[in-house]
C-alpha positions as CSV (number, residue, x, y, z in Angstrom):
1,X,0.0,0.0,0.0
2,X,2.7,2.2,0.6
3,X,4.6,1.4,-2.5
4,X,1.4,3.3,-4.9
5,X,1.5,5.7,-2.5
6,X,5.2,6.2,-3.0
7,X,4.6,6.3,-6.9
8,X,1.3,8.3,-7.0
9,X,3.6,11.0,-5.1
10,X,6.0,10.2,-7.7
11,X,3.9,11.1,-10.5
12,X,2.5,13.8,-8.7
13,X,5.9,14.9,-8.3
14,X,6.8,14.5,-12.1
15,X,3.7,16.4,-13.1
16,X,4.2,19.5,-10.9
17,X,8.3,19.2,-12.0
18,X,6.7,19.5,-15.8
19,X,4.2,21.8,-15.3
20,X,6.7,24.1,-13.8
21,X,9.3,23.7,-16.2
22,X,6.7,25.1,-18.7
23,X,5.6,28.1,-16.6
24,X,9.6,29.1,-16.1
25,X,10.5,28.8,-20.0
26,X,7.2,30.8,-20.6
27,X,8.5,33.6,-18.4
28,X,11.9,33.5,-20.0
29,X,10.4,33.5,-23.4
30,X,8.1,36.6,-22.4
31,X,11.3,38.5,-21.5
32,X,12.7,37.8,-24.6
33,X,10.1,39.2,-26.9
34,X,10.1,42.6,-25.0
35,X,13.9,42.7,-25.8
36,X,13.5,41.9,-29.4
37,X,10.7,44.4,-30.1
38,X,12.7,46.9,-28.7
39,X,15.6,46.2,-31.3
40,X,13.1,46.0,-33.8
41,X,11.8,49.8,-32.7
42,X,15.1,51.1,-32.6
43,X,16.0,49.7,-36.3
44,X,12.8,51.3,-37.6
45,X,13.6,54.7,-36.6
46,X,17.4,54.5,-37.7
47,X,15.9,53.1,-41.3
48,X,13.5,56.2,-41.2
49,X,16.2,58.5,-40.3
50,X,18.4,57.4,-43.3
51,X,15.7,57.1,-45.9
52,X,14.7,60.6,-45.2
53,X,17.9,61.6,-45.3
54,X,18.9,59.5,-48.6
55,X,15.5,61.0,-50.2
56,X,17.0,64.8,-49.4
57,X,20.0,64.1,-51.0
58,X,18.3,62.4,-53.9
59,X,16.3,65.6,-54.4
60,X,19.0,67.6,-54.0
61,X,21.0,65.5,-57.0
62,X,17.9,65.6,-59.0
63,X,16.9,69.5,-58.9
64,X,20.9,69.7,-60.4
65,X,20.9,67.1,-63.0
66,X,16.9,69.2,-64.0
67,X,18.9,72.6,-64.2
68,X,22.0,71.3,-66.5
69,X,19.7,69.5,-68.8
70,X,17.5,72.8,-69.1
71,X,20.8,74.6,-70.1
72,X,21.8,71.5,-72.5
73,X,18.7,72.1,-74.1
74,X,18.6,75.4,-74.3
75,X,22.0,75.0,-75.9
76,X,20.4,72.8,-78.6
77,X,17.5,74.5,-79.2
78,X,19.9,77.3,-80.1
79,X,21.9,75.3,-81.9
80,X,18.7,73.9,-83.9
81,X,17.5,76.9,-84.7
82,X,20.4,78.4,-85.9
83,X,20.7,74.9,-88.2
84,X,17.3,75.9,-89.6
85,X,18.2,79.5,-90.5
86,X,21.4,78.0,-92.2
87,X,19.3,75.1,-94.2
88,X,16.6,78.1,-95.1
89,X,19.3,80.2,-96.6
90,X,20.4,77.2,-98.4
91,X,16.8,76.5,-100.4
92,X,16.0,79.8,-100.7
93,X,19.9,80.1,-103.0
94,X,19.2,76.4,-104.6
95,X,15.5,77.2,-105.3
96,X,17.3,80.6,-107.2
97,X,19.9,78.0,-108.8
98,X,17.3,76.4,-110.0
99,X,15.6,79.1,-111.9
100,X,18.7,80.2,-113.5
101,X,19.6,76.6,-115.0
102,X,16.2,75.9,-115.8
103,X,16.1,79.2,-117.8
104,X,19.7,77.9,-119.4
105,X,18.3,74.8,-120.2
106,X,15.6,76.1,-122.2
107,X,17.9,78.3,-124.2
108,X,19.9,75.4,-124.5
109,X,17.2,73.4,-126.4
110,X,16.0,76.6,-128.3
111,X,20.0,76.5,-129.6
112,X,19.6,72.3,-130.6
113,X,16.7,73.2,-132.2
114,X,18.0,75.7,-134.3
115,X,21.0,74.2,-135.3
116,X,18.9,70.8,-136.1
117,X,16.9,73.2,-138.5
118,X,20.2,74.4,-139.9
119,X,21.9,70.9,-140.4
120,X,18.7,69.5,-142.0
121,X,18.6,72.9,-144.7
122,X,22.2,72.2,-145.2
123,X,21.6,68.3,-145.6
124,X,18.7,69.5,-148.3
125,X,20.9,71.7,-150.4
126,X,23.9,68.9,-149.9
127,X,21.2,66.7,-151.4
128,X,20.3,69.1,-154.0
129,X,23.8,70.0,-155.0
130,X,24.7,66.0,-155.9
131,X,21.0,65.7,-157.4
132,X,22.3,67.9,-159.9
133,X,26.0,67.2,-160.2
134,X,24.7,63.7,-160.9
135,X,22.3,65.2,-163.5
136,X,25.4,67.4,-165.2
137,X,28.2,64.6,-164.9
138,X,25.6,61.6,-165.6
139,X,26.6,59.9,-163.0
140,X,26.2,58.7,-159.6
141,X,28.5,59.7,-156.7
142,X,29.2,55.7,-156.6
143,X,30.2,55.8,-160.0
144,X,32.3,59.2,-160.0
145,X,34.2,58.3,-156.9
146,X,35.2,54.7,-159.0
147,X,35.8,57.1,-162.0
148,X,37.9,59.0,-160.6
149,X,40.1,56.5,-158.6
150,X,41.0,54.7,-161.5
151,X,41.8,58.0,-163.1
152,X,44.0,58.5,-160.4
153,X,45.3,54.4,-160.7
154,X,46.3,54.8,-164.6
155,X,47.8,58.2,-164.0
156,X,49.8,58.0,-161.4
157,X,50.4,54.2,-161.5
158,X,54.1,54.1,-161.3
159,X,54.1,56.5,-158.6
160,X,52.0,54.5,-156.5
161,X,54.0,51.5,-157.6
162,X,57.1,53.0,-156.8
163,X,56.0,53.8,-152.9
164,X,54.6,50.3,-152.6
165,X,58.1,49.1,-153.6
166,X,60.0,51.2,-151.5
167,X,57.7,50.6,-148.4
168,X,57.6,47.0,-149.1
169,X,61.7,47.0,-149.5
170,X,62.0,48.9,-146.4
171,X,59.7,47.2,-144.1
172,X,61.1,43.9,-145.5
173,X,64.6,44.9,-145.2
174,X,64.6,45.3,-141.0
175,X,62.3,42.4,-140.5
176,X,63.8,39.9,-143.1
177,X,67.3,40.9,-141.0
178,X,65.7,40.1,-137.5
179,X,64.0,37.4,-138.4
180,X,67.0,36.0,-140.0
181,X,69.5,37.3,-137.2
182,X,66.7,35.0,-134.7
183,X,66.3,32.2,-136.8
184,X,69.8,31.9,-137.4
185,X,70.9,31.9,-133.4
186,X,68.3,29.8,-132.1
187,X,69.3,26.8,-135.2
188,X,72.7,27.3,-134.9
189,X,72.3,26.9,-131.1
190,X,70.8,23.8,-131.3
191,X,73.8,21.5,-131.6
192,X,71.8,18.1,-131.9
193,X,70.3,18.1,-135.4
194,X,67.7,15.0,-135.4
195,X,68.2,12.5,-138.5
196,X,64.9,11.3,-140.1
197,X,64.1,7.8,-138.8
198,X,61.4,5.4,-139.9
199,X,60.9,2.9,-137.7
200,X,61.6,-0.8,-138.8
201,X,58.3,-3.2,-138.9
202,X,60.9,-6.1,-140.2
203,X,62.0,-8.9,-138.1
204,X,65.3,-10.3,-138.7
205,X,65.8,-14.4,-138.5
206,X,68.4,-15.9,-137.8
207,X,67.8,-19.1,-140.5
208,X,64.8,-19.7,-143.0
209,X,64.3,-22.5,-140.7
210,X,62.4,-20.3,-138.1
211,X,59.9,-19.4,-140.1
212,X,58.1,-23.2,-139.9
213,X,58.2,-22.8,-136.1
214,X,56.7,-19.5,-135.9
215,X,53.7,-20.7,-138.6
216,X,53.4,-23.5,-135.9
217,X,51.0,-27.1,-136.8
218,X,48.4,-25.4,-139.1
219,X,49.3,-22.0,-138.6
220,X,48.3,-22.2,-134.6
221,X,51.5,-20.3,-133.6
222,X,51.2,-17.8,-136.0
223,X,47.3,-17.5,-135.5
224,X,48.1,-17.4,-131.5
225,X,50.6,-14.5,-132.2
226,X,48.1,-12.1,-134.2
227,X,45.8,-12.8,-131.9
228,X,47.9,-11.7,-128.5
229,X,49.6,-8.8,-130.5
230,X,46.6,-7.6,-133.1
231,X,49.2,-7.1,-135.9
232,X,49.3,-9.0,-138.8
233,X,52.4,-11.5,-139.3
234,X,53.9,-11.6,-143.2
235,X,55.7,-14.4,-144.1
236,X,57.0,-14.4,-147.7
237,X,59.7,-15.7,-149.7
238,X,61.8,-12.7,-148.2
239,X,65.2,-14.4,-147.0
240,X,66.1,-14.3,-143.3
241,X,63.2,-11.7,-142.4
242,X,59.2,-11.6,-141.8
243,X,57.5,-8.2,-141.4
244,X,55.3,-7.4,-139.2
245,X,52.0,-5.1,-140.4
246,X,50.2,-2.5,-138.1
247,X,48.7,1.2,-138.0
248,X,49.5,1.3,-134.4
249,X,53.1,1.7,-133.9
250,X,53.1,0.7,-129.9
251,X,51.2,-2.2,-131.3
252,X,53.7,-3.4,-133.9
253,X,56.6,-2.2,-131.5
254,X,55.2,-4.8,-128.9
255,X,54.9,-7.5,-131.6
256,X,58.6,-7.0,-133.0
257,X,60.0,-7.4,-129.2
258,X,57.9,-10.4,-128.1
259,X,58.9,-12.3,-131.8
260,X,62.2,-11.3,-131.2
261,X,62.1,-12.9,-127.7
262,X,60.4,-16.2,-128.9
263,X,63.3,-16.4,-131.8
264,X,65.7,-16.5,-128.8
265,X,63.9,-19.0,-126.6
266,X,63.2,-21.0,-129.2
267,X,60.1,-22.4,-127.7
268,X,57.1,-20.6,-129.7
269,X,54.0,-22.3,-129.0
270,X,50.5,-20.6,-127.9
271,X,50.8,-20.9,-124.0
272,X,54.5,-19.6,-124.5
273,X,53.6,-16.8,-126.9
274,X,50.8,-15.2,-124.6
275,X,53.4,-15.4,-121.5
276,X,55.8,-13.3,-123.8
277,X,53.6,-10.7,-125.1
278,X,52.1,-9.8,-122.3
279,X,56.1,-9.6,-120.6
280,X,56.5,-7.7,-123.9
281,X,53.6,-5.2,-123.3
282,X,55.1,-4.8,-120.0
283,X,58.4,-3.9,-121.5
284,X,57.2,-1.6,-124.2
285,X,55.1,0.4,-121.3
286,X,58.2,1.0,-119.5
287,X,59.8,2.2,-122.5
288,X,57.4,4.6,-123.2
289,X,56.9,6.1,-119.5
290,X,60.9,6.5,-119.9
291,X,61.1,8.2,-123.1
292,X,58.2,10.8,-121.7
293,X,59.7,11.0,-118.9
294,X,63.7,12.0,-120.9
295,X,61.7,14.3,-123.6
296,X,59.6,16.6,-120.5
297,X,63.6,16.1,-118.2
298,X,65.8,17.6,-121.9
299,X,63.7,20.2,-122.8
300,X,62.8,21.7,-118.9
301,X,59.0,21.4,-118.9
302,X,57.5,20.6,-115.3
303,X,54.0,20.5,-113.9
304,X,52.7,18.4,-116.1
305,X,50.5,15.6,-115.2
306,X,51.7,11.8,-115.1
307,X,49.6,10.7,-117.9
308,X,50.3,13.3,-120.3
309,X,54.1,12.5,-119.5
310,X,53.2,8.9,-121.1
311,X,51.1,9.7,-123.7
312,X,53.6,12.0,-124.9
313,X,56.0,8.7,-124.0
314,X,54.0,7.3,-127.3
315,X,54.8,9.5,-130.1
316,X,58.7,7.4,-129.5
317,X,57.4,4.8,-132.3
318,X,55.4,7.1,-134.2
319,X,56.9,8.8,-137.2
320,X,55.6,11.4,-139.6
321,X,57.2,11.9,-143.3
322,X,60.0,9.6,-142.0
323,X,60.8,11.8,-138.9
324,X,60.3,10.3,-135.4
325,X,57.8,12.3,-133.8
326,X,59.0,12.8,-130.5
327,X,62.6,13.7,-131.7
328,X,60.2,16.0,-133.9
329,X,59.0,17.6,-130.8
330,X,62.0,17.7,-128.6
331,X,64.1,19.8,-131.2
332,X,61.0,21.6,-131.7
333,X,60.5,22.7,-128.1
334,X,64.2,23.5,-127.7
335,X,63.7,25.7,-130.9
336,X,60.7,27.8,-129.5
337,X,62.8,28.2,-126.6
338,X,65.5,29.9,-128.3
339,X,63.3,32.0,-129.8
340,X,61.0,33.1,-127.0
341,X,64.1,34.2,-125.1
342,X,65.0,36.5,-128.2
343,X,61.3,37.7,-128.5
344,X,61.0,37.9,-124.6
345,X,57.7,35.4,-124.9
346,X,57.5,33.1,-122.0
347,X,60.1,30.3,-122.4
348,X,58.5,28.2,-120.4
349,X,54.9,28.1,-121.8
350,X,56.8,28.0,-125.5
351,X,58.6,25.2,-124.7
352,X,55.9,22.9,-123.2
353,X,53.7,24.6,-126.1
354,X,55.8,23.0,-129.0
355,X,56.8,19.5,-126.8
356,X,53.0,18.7,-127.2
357,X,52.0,19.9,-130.1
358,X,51.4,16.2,-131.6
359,X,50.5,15.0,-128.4
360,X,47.5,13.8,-130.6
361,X,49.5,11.9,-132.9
362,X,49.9,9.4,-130.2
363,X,46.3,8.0,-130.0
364,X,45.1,9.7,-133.5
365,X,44.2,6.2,-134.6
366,X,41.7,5.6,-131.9
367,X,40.2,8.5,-130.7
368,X,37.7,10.5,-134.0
369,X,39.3,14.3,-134.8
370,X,42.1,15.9,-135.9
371,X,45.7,15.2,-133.8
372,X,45.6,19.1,-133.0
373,X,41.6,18.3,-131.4
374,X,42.4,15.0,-130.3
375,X,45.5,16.9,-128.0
376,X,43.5,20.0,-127.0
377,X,41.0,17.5,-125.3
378,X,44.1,15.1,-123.6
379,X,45.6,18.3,-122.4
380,X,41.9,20.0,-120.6
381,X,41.2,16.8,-119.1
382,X,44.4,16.6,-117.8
383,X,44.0,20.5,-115.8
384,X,46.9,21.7,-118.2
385,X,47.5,25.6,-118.3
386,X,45.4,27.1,-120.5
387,X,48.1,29.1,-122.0
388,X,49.4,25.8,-123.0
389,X,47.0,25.1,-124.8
390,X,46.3,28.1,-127.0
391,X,50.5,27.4,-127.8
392,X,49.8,24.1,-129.2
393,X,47.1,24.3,-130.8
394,X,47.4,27.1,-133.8
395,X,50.7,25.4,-135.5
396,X,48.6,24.3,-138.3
397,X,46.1,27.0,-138.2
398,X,43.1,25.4,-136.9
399,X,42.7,27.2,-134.8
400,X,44.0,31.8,-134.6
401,X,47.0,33.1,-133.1
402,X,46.0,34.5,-129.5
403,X,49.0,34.8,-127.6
404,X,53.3,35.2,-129.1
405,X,53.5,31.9,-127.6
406,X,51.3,30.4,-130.8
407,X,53.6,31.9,-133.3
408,X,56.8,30.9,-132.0
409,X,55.1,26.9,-131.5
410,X,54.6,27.4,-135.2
411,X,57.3,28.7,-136.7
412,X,59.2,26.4,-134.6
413,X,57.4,23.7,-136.3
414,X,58.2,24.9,-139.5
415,X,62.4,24.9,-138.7
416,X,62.2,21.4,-138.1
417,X,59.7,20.0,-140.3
418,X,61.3,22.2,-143.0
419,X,65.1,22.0,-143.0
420,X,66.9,19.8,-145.3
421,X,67.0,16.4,-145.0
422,X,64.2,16.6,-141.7
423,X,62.0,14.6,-143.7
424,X,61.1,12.1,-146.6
425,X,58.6,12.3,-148.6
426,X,57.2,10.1,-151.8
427,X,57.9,10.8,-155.2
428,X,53.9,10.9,-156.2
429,X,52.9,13.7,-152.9
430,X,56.3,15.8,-154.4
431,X,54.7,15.7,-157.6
432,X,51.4,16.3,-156.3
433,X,52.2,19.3,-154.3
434,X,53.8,20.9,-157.2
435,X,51.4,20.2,-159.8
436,X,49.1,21.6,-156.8
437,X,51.0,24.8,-156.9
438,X,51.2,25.2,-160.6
439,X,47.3,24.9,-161.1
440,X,46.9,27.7,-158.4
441,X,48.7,30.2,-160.8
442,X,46.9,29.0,-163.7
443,X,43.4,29.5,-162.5
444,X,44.2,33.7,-162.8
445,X,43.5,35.2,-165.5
446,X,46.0,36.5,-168.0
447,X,48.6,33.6,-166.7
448,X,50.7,32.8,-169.7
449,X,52.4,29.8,-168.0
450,X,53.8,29.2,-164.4
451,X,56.8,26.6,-163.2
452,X,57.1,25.3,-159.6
453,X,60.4,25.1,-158.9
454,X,63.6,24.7,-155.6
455,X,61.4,21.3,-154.8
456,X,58.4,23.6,-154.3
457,X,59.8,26.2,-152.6
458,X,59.1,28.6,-155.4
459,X,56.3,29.4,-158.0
460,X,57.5,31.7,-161.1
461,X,54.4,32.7,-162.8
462,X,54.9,34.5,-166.8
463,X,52.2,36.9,-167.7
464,X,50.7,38.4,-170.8
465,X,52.2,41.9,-170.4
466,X,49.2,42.7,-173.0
467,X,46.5,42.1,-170.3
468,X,48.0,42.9,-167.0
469,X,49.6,45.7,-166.0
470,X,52.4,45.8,-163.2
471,X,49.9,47.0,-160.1
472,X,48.0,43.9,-161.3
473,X,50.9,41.5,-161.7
474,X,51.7,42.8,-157.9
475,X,47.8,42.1,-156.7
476,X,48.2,38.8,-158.6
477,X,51.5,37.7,-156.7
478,X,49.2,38.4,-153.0
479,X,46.0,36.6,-154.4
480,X,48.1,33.6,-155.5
481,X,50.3,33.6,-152.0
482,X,46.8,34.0,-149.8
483,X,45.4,30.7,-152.2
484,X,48.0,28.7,-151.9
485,X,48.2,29.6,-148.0
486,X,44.1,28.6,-147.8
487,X,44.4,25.8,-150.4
488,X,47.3,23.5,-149.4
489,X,49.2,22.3,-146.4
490,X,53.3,22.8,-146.3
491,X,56.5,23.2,-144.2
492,X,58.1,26.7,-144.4
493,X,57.3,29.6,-146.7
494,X,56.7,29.2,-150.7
495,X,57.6,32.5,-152.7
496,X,55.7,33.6,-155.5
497,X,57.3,35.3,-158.0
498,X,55.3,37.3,-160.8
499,X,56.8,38.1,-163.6
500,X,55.5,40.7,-166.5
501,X,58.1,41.1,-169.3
502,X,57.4,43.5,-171.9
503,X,59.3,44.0,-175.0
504,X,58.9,46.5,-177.9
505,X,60.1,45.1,-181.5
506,X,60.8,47.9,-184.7
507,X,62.2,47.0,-187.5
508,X,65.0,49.3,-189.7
509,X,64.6,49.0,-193.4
């Protein structure tokens, strides 16, 4: 009994402890907030006190920055004002300006229109005054203006002759020696002349005995062969030899060094023969990217493309009038050169200009054009300079002369192609071209007879003194020259030579 009294005091006890405990933290808590609204007082009238005092000096600061802007504006205004008097001024003289050029202006068209009234009475009586000189004379001012030139002509025809020669003589003269003094240092220069070559299609054996094996068991070697190469194989009666036919030259090249290889092994069947031409092919390639690459190395042309370099490799079995083509085309390029550096042209377009000028040449046989077209189009696939190209392609007149570089590339050709002994040509095309030549010269009228002579080089043409007279004979030697240069194709120059021989015959009895 006593222990529940013990713990009802207990809780009793705990209850009061609690209560208290609550009653002492209110008090505390009570004392606390009087403290803090005090603070909070005390800020409020120190934040009153410095807002009122912030808003003074804010008014202050603003009443100043109101009284300089009134005086910056009344400085502008001012300023404006005086602007607007200024730009007043200014109308009020253009306005005046005005008037006075639209016053000139109308006296300017007043004076147009008086002088178009003048010029159209003068062109009237102009009219008027050839109406009737037409009527007087008969004829038309067409027809006195031809009257009276060829009055002049036949009256003063060796006078007019006379200055033609001289200019003619003197021009001809100082250019003739140039040219000459040029052409002469840029050959003579060139120490490695270039022999006309035609380039063998023969196959030398060494016995007659060969020949069976290279027919083969019912012609299956020789069959086997053509068919590998694409050449056609002629075997004759011809001792110790068998040709070899083809229009491709890299073609026939590869066919001569594979036969000559299977004459050396000595084992020519079909398996063999395709083993060897295609080695051959391989061989012939190789040659060709070499020579390209010596031609563009000797003559100092770079930049060029890879390809171009063995195209250009190509023209080595390709031969034109008996001269190799690519031999052709080095001396050429060396040529042009020369004679850019006396001209002051650029050397080094010239060169590359004249070392592809027959680029063409080398695949003229498969590709449709001319070799001049077929190498204009190799050359701008390839991104070669444009300037190159204009070089190359006018040496046989296809296309006009646009830059110096054409000409020399041109005349260049012409040196080598031209010179003695550059070339070989048949004895029917030498009689054609002059027979060609000599039917120019007859075709004009009052011709009494013509000769071709120098191997071509030279047309003398006789005339009927009777029916032309010597300014015609000299109009008759430039309309032959500019035929022949339209009609026919030729290395160098061709001189034509009129000649009008008049003789007076009296007999003394």
């Amino acid at each position: 009994m006593s222990l529940k009294i013990v713990l009802v005091l207990l809780s009793l006890a705990g209850v009061i402890g609690i209560a208290f405990g609550y009653f002492l933290r209110w008090i505390i808590s009570l004392g606390k907030k009087g403290s803090m609204e005090l603070e909070i007082k005390q800020m409020m009238l120190e934040a009153k006190e410095d807002s009122k005092r912030i808003t003074a000096s804010a008014e202050q600061k603003a009443k100043e920055a109101i009284q300089e802007l009134k005086v910056e504006l009344k400085g502008k205004e001012e300023q404006a004002q005086k602007n607007e008097d200024r730009l007043i001024k200014k109308e009020e003289f253009l306005d005046k300006r005005q008037v006075d050029i639209d016053k000139e202006v109308v006296s300017i068209k007043k004076k147009i229109e008086d002088v178009r009234s003048v010029k159209e009475r003068v062109d009237e009586m102009d009219k008027v005054k050839h109406a009737e000189l037409e009527k007087i004379s008969k004829l038309t001012t067409e027809e006195a203006k031809e009257e009276l030139l060829s009055m002049a002509e036949k009256e003063y025809e060796a006078d007019i002759l006379t200055r033609i020669q001289k200019v003619e003589v003197a021009g001809k003269e100082v250019l003739e020696k140039k040219a000459k003094e040029i052409l002469t240092s840029a050959i003579h220069r060139l120490g490695n002349a270039v022999p006309a070559d035609v380039m063998s299609t023969n196959v030398s054996l060494p016995s007659d005995e060969i020949k069976g094996k290279i027919i083969g068991k019912e012609g299956r070697n020789i069959k086997a062969f053509e068919k590998a190469t694409g050449v056609d194989v002629i075997i004759d009666d011809t001792p110790g030899a068998i040709t070899i036919s083809s229009f491709d030259p890299v073609r026939r090249q590869v066919a001569r060094v594979a036969l000559e290889t299977l004459i050396i092994d000595g084992r020519i069947q079909p398996a063999k023969i395709e083993e060897v031409v295609e080695k051959s092919k391989e061989d012939v390639n190789k040659i060709i990217k070499e020579k390209g690459e010596q031609a563009v190395f000797e003559v100092g042309v770079l930049g060029l493309d890879p390809r171009i370099i063995s195209i250009l490799g190509r023209l080595f079995f390709r031969t034109s009038y008996g001269q190799n083509v690519l031999q052709h085309s080095i001396e050429m390029a060396h040529i042009a050169g020369m004679l850019a550096e006396e001209l002051g042209a650029d050397v080094a377009v010239a060169k590359a200009g004249a070392l592809l000028h027959d680029l063409g040449k080398a695949v003229d046989h498969e590709v449709q054009g001319t070799h001049v077209e077929i190498g204009r189009r190799i050359l701008q696939k390839f991104g070669a300079n444009e300037e190159i190209i204009k070089a190359m392609q006018s040496h046989h007149e296809e296309y006009p002369y646009e830059t110096t570089e054409s000409v020399i590339v041109q005349v260049a050709d012409s040196i080598s192609g031209g010179r003695p002994g550059a070339r070989r040509d048949s004895v029917e095309n030498y009689l054609k071209r002059l027979e060609e030549l000599e039917a120019i010269a007859n075709t004009h009228k009052g011709v009494e007879k013509s000769y071709a002579i120098q191997a071509g080089r030279e047309v003398r043409v006789f005339v009927t003194p009777e029916k032309v007279t010597d300014l015609e004979a000299k109009n008759m030697a430039k309309d032959i020259a500019h035929k022949i240069e339209e009609d026919l194709k030729y290395p160098g120059e061709i001189k034509v030579n009129v000649i009008r021989e008049s003789r007076s015959v009296e007999y003394a009895r």
